[in-house]
N, C-alpha and C positions, 0 to 999 in steps of 0.2 A: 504494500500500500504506500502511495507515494505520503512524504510531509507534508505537512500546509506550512506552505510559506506566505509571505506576506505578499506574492506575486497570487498567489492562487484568491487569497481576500479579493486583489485588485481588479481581475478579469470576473469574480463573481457581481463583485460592484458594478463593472463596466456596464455587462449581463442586464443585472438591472435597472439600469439607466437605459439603455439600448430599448428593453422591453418596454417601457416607460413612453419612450419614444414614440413608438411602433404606434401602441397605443392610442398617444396622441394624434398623429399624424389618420391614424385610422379612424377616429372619432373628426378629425377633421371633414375627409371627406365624405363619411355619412353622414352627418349633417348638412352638410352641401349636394350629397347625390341622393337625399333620402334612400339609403339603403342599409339595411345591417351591418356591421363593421361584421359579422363572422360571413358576410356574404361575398364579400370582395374576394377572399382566398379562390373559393369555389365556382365565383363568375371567371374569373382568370382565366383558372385550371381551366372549364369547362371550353371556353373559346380557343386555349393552346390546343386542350386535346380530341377537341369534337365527344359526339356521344360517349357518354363512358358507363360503364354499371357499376352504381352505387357502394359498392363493395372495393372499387379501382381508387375510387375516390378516397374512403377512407385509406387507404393504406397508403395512400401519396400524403395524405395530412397526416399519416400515423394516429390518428382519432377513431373511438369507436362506433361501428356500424350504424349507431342510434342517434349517434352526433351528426353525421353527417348525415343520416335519412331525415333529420329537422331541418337544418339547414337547405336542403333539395325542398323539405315542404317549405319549406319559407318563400325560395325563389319559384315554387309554382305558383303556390297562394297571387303572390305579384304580378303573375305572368310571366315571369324572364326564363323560364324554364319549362321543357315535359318531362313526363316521366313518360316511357315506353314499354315493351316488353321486348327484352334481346333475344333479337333474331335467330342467335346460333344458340341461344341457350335460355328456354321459355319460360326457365322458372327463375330467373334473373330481370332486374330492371334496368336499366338503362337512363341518363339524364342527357337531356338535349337542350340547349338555348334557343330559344324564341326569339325571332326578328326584333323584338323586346329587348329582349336579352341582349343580344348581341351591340342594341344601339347603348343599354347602358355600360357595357363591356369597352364602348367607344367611348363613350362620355367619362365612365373611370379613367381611362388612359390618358385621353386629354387634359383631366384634374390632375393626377396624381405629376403626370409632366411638369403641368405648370407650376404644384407646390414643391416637387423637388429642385428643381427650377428657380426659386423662391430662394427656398431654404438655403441649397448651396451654391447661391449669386457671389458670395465672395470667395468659393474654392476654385483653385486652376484645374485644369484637365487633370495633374499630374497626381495632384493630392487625390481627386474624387479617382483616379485609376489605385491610387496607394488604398484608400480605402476599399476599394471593392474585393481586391486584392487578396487583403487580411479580412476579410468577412468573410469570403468565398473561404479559405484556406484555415480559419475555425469553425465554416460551417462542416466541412468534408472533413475534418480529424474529429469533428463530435461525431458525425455520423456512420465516422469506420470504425470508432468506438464500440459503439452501439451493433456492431455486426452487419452492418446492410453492406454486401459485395461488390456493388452496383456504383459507390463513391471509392471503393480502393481505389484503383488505378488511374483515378484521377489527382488523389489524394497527393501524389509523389508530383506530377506536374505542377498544380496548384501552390507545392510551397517551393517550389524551384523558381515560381515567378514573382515569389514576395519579397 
């Protein structure tokens, strides 16, 4: 078991100021897009990865099956979403964005531009690449921590470039 050093305090500090952040920034735009802050994850996903079943979903947020089946009801309730039945597998559901959807998936993007845009108006290209850098490169050693095989071999590129 590793020591706690006074370096392990400081990144858990960080952690929480980071989440703090996230937070905020995400109460931002739902207030401005009327939408659920836990809905932005899931509109995202849903527009990167087209239909998905419900089951895909939770395991890309690592959440469970019953978190993410509210959040789907959520974004139906609204219209920005269907639910289906999977084609190859019938006893599966499926989530889909609605032309709804997909315009507030636009309208997110455009928001969240302009408030990072905003935010980091006094950073150079160089710093916001240094940050992304080391976010990316703690996010992929937490995650090959954790066993998922799927960030290892990334993992070694990622910190070659920080």
């Amino acid at each position: 078991m590793a020591t706690e050093t006074p370096a392990v305090h400081d990144i858990l500090r960080a952690f929480e100021e980071f989440g703090r952040a996230q937070r905020e920034v995400g109460s931002r735009l739902t207030r401005s897009l009327d939408v659920p802050r836990a809905s932005i994850g899931l509109l995202r996903y849903l527009n990167t990865h087209g239909p998905v079943q419900i089951g895909c979903a939770a395991q890309h947020f690592r959440v469970d099956l019953s978190v993410t089946s509210r959040q789907v009801s959520v974004l139906v309730d609204a219209g920005l979403a269907t639910r289906d039945v999977d084609h190859d597998d019938r006893r599966a559901r499926t989530v889909v964005l609605t032309d709804q959807g997909r315009a507030k998936v636009a309208e997110l993007g455009e928001a969240v531009t302009a408030l990072m845009s905003e935010i980091f108006e006094d950073w150079d290209p160089a710093e916001l690449k240094t940050a992304t850098d080391h976010i990316t490169a703690i996010a992929q050693t937490i995650t090959q921590h954790q066993g998922d095989p799927s960030q290892a071999a990334h993992h070694k590129d990622s910190k070659e470039n920080v």
